[in-house]
C-alpha positions in Angstrom: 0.0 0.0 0.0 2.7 2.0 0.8 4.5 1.2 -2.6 1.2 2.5 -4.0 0.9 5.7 -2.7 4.4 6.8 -3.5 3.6 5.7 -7.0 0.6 7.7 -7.8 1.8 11.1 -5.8 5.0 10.8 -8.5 2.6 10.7 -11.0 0.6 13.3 -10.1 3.6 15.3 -10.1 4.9 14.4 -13.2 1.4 16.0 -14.5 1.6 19.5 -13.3 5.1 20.0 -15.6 5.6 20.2 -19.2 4.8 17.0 -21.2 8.4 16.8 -22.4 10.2 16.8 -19.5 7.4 14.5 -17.8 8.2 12.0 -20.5 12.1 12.9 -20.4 11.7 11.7 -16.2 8.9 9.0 -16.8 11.6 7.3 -19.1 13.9 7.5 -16.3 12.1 6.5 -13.9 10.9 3.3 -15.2 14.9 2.4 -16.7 15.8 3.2 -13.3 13.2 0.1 -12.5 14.4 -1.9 -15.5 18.3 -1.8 -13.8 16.5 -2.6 -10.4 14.8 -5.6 -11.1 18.0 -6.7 -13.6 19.7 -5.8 -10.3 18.2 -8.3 -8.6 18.3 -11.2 -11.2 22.1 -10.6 -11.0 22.1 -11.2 -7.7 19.5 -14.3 -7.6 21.6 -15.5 -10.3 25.0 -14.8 -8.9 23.8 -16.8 -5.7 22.7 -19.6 -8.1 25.8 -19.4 -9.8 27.4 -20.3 -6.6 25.9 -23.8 -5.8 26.8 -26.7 -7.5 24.2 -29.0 -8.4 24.9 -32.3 -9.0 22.9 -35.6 -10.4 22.7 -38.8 -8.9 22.2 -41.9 -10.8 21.0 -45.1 -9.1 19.3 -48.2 -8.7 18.3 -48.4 -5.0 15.5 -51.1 -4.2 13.1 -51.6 -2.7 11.5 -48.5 -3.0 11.5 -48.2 1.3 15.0 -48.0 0.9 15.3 -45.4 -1.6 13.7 -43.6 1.3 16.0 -43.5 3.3 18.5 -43.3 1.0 16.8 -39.9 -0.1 16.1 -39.0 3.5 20.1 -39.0 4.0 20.7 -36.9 0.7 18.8 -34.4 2.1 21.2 -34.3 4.9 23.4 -33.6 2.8 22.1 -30.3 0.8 20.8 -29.3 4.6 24.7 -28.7 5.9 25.8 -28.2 2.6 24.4 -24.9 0.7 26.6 -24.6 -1.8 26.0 -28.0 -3.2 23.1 -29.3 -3.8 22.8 -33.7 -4.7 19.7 -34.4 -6.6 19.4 -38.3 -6.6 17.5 -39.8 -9.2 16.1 -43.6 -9.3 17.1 -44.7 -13.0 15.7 -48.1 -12.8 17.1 -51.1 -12.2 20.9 -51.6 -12.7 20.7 -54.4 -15.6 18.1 -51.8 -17.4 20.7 -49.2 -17.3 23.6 -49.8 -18.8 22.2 -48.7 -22.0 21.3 -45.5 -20.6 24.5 -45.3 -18.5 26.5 -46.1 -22.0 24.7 -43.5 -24.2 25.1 -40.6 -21.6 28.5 -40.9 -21.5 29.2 -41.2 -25.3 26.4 -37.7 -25.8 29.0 -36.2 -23.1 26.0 -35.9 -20.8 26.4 -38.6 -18.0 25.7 -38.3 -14.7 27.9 -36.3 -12.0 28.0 -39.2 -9.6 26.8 -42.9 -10.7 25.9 -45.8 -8.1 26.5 -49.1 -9.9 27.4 -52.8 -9.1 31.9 -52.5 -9.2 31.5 -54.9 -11.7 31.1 -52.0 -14.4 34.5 -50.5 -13.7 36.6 -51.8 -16.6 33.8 -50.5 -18.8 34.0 -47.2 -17.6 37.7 -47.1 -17.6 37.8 -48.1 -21.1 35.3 -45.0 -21.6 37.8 -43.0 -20.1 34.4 -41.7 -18.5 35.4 -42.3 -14.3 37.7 -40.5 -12.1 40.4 -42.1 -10.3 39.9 -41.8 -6.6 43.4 -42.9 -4.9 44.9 -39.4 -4.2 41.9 -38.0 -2.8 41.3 -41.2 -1.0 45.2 -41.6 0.6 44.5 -37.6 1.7 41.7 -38.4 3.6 41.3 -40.3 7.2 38.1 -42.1 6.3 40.7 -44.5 4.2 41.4 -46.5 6.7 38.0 -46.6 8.7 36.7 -48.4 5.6 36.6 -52.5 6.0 39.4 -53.8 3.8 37.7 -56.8 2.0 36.0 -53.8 0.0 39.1 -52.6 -1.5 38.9 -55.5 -3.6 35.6 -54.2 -5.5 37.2 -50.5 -5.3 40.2 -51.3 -7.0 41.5 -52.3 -10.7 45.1 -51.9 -12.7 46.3 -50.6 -9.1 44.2 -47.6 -9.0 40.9 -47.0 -6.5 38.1 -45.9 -9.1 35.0 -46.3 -6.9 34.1 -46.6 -3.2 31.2 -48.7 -1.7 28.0 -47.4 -0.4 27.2 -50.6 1.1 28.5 -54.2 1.5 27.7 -57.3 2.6 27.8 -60.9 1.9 25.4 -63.5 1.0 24.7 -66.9 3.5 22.2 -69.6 3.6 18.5 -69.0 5.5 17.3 -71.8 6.6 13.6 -72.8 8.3 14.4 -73.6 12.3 10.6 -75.2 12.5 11.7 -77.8 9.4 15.2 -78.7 10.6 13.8 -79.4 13.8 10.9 -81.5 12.2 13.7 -82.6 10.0 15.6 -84.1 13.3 18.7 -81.6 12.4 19.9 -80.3 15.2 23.8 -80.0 14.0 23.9 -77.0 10.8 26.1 -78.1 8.2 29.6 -77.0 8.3 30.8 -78.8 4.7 29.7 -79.3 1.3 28.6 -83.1 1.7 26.7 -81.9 4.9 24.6 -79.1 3.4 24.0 -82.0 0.3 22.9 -84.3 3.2 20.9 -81.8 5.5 19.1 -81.0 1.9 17.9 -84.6 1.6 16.7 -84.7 4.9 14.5 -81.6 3.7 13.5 -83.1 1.4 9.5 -84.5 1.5 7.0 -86.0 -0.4 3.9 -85.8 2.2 1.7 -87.9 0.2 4.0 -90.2 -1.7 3.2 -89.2 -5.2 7.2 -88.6 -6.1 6.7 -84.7 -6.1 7.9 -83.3 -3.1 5.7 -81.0 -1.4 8.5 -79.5 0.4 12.5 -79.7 -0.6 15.3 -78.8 1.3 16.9 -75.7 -1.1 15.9 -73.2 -3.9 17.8 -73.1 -6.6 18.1 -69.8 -8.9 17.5 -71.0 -12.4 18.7 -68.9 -14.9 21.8 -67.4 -16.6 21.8 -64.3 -15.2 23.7 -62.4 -12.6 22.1 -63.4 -9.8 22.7 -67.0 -10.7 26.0 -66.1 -11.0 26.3 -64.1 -8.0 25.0 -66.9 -5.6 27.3 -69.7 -7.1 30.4 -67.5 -6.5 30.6 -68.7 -3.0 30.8 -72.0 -3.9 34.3 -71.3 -6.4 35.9 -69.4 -3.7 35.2 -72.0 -1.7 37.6 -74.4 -3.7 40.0 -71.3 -3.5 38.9 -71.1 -7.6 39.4 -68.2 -9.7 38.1 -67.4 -13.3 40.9 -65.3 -14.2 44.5 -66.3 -15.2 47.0 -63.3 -16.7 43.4 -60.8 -17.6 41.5 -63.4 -19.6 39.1 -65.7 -19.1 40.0 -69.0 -17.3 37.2 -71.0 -16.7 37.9 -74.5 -17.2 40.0 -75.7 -14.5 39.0 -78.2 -12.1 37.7 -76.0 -9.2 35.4 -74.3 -11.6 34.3 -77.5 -12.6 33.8 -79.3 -9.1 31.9 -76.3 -7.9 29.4 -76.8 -10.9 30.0 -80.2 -10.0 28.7 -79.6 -6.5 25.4 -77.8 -7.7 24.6 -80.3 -9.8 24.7 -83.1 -7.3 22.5 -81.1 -5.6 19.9 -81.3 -8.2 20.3 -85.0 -9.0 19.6 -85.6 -5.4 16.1 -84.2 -5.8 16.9 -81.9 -3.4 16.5 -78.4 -5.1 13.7 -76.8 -6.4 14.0 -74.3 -9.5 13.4 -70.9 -8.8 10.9 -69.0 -11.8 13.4 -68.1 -14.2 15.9 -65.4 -13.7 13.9 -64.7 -10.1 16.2 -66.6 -7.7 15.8 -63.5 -5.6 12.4 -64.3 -4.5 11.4 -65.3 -1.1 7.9 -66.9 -2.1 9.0 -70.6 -1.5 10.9 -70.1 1.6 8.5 -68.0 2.9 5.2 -70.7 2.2 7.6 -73.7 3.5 8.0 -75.2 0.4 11.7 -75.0 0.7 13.9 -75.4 3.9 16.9 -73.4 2.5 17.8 -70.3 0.6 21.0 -68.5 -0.7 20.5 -64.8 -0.2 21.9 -61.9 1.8 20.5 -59.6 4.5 19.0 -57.6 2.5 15.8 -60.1 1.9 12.3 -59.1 2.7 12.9 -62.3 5.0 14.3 -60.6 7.5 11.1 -58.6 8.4 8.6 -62.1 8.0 7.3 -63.6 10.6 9.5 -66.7 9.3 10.8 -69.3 12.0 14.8 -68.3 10.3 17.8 -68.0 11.3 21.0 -67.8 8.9 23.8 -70.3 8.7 27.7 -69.4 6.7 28.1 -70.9 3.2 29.6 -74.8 4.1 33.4 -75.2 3.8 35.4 -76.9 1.2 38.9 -76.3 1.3 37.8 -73.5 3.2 34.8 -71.3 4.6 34.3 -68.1 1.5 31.3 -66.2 0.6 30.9 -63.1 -1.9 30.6 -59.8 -1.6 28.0 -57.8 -2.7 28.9 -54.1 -3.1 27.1 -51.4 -4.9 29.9 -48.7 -5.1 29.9 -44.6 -6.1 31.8 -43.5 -9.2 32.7 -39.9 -9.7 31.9 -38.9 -13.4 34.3 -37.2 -15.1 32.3 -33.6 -15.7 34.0 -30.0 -14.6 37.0 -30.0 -12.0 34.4 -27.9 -9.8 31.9 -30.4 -9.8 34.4 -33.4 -9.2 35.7 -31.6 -6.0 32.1 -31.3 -5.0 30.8 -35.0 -5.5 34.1 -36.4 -3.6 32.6 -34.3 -1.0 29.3 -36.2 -1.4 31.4 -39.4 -1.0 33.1 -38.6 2.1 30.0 -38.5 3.4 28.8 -41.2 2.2 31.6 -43.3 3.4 31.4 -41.6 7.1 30.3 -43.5 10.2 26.8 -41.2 10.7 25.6 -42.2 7.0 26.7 -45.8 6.9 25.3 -46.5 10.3 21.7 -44.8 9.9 21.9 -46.5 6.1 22.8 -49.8 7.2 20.4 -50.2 9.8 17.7 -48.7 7.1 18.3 -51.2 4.6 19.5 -54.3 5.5 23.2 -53.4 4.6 26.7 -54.0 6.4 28.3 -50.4 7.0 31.6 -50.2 5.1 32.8 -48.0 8.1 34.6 -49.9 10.5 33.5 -47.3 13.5 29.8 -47.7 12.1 30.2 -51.2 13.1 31.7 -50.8 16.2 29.1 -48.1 17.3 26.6 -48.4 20.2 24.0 -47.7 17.8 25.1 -50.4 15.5 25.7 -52.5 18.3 22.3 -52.4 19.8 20.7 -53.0 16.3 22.7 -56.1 16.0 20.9 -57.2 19.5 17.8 -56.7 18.2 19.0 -58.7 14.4 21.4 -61.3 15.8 21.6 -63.1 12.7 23.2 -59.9 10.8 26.8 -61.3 12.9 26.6 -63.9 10.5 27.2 -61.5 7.9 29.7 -59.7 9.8 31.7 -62.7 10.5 32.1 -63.8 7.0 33.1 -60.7 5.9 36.3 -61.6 6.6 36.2 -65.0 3.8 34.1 -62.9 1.5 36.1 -62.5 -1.8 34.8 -60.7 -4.9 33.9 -61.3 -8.3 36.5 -60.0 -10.9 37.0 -56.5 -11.8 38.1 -56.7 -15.3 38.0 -54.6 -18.2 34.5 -57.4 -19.9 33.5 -58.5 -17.1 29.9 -58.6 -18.3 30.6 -60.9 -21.0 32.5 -62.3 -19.0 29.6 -63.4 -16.7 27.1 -64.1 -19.6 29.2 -67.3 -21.0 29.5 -68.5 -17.4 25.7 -67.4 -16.5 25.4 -70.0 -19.7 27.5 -72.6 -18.5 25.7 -72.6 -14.6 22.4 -73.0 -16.2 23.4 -75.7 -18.8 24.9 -77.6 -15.8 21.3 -77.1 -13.7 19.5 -79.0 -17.1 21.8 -81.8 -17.1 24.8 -80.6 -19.3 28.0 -82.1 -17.7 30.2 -79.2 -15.7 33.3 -79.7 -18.0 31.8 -79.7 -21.6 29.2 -76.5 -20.3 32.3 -74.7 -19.2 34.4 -75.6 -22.5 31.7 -74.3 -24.7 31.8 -70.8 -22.6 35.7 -70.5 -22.5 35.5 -71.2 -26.4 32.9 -68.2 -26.6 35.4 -65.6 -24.6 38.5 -67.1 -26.3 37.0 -65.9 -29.4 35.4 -62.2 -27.6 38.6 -61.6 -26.4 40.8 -62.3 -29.2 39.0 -60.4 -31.8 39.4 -57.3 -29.1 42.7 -57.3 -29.5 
C-alpha cells in the first residue's frame, strides 16, 4: 500500500510540468526500475551461480530403501548450501547400462553414478570415471573403511570407486523344518549341506513330487545365478581369471558346478521361476527349507521361524561380496571436487550406520560397526553377525576390463549344468565363446 501511494503522488507530479520533460523523467524512472529488477536477477543468479548441483544416478530397491536413502541426501544439501545432490532412481541396474553407455558417449552422464563394481573396466575403457586414490590416501576415512571392499574398489592398481554398502550373502534356513527334520547339528561342509538338503526333502503324500525340498535353486543365466554360485568357487579357492583373460575350465570351476549339480540329481532343489532366484515366495510358504540370499531379503522382516547359517566349507569357509559402489563422473574440476565431497560423506560413520540399519546393509565403516547404535541394532537382528563374520572370507567377483561378458558365457555354463549338461563340456563351450570375444578385441 505503501508502494502504492508513492507511485501515484510521483505521477501526479509528473502531471503538473511540461509533457516533455514528464516523459524525459517517466523514461527514467521506469529504466531506473528496468536496472533494479536486472539488479536483482544478477544477484539471484549470482547466488545460483554459486551452488553446484549435481545428479545422482541409481538403482536403489526396494522403494523403502530409496527412502532412506533420499532421507540421507537431504542431509546432505541441509549442511551443505553450496552443493546441492539431486538423486534420481534410473531403474534397475541391468536396465541401465544402456542409458549409463549413451550418456556418456552424448558427453551428458551423470555427476556421480551408483552401480554394481562390476562395471569399472567399462568405464575405464570409456575414459568416463575418475580415479579416486589421491583424494582417497589424503583423507582419514581410508582407513575406517573394512578392507575386504578394497577388492571391489580397485582395478590396474588404481581405487576408481568406493562402496556405499556391502555385505555378503549366506544360507536362511527354516528352524521349525530342521527341527521337524531331526537336524539339530547346521552343516559346516559341502557333503553336509547335500545331506541336510535330503533330509528336507519331503514328499507328504507319496506321489514322487515333493511338497516340500530342502533348497531353492536360482535358475537362470543371469547375474544373480552367478552371483550366488560365486561362493561355492571361492570355496575351492577357484578363480576365473588367469593373466586378464578368461580361465574358466579348471577343475575347481568345474567341481563347484559339480557340486550344484549333485544337488539337483539328489532331488533336493527346487528351481526358482526363471531369472527370479531372488524371490522369497517358496521359503517363505515352506515349500523349501533353505535359501541362498543376503541380508537384505524381505525375509528378515517375515514372521518366518529363520535363522542364517555361513556358506559350508570346502577347502575353506568363502562367501561373496555384494557391493554397490559410487563412481565420480568425469564432468567440470568444480563439480568433481564437490561430488568427492558427497562421498566422504557417504563413506562416514553417521551415514553408513543410519543406512545400514535402514536397509538391511553391512556399514563399510569400520567405526559404524563398532558403534553403540550399530551395536544395539545387531541385539535386536542377531543373525546380521553372521554376515559380519564372513566378511572376513568374502572375496569378490572379478574386476576386469569385460566382465559382463565375461559373466554371460559362465551365466550360460551354470544353467546348462542345472538342465543336465556335464560341468566340463558347459564350461568348454563358454571359454570357447570368450577365447573368441577376447581375441578379436585385440
Amino acid at each position: 500500500m505503501k508502494i502504492n501511494f508513492v507511485l501515484l503522488n510521483s505521477i501526479n507530479y509528473f502531471r503538473k510540468i511540461s509533457s516533455s520533460v514528464w516523459q524525459i523523467l517517466l523514461r527514467g524512472f521506469l529504466l531506473s526500475l528496468c536496472l533494479l529488477f536486472l539488479w536483482g536477477c544478477q544477484i539471484s543468479a549470482h547466488k545460483d551461480n554459486d551452488v553446484i548441483h549435481l545428479t545422482l544416478w541409481h538403482g536403489i530397491n526396494p522403494p523403502p530403501n530409496r527412502d532412506v536413502f533420499q532421507k540421507l541426501v537431504n542431509e546432505f544439501n541441509q549442511n551443505h548450501p553450496d552443493i546441492q545432490v539431486e538423486s534420481i532412481y534410473a531403474g534397475q541396474l541391468d536396465q541401465q547400462i544402456p542409458k549409463i553407455l549413451t550418456a556418456v558417449v552424448g558427453n551428458v552422464p551423470p555427476d556421480i553414478l551408483f552401480f554394481n563394481p562390476q562395471i569399472t573396466g567399462q568405464l575405464i575403457e570409456l575414459n568416463a570415471i575418475l580415479p579416486l586414490e589421491d583424494w582417497l590416501d589424503k583423507s582419514p576415512l581410508k582407513s575406517e573403511i573394512i578392507e575386504n571392499c578394497f577388492g571391489e574398489m580397485q582395478l590396474n592398481g588404481k581405487i576408481w570407486s568406493v562402496p556405499l554398502w556391502t555385505g555378503n550373502i549366506g544360507i536362511f534356513y527354516r528352524r521349525d523344518l530342521f527341527k521337524a527334520a531331526g537336524i539339530t547339528e547346521l552343516p559346516k561342509t559341502w557333503s553336509e549341506l547335500r545331506q541336510a538338503a535330503k533330509k528336507l526333502t519331503i514328499d507328504k503324500n507319496g506321489d514322487r513330487q515333493p511338497e516340500q525340498y530342502g533348497m531353492l535353486m536360482p535358475l537362470g543365466k543371469g547375474e544373480w545365478t552367478v552371483f550366488t554360485w560365486f561362493p561355492f568357487l571361492l570355496a575351492t579357492d577357484g578363480t576365473l581369471v588367469k593373466d586378464n583373460r578368461p580361465n574358466l575350465v579348471n577343475p575347481e570351476t568345474i567341481s563347484a558346478l559339480q557340486f550344484w549339480q549333485d544337488l539337483i540329481k539328489d532331488g533336493s532343489t527346487k528351481f526358482s521361476a526363471l531369472e527370479r532366484g531372488y524371490e522369497e515366495d517358496d521359503f517363505i510358504a515352506g515349500r523349501v527349507a533353505m535359501q541362498i540370499t543376503g541380508p537384505w531379503t524381505f525375509i528378515m522382516k517375515s514372521n518366518v521361524d529363520y535363522d542364517v547359517l555361513p556358506i559350508p566349507a570346502k577347502v575353506h569357509p568363502a562367501s561373496v561380496i555384494a557391493g554397490g559402489n559410487l563412481f565420480v563422473m568425469k564432468t567440470t574440476p568444480k563439480k568433481e571436487q564437490a561430488a568427492l565431497k558427497f562421498l566422504e560423506y557417504v563413506i562416514g560413520e553417521k551415514f553408513q550406520t543410519e543406512w545400514s540399519i535402514g536397509s538391511g546393509f553391512l556399514p563399510v565403516n569400520l567405526k559404524s560397526t563398532q558403534s553403540q547404535t550399530y551395536q544395539e541394532f545387531l541385539q535386536q537382528k542377531p543373525v546380521m553377525k553372521v554376515f559380519l563374520e564372513q566378511m572376513s572370507v568374502s572375496g569378490t567377483r572379478p574386476i576386469i576390463p569385460g566382465y559382463n561378458r565375461l559373466s554371460d558365457s559362465l551365466g550360460r555354463a551354470i544353467e546348462a549344468t542345472m538342465l543336465g549338461e556335464s560341468p566340463e563340456k558347459a564350461l568348454t563351450e563358454a571359454q570357447k565363446r570368450l577365447d573368441l570375444i577376447w581375441d578379436n578385441e585385440k
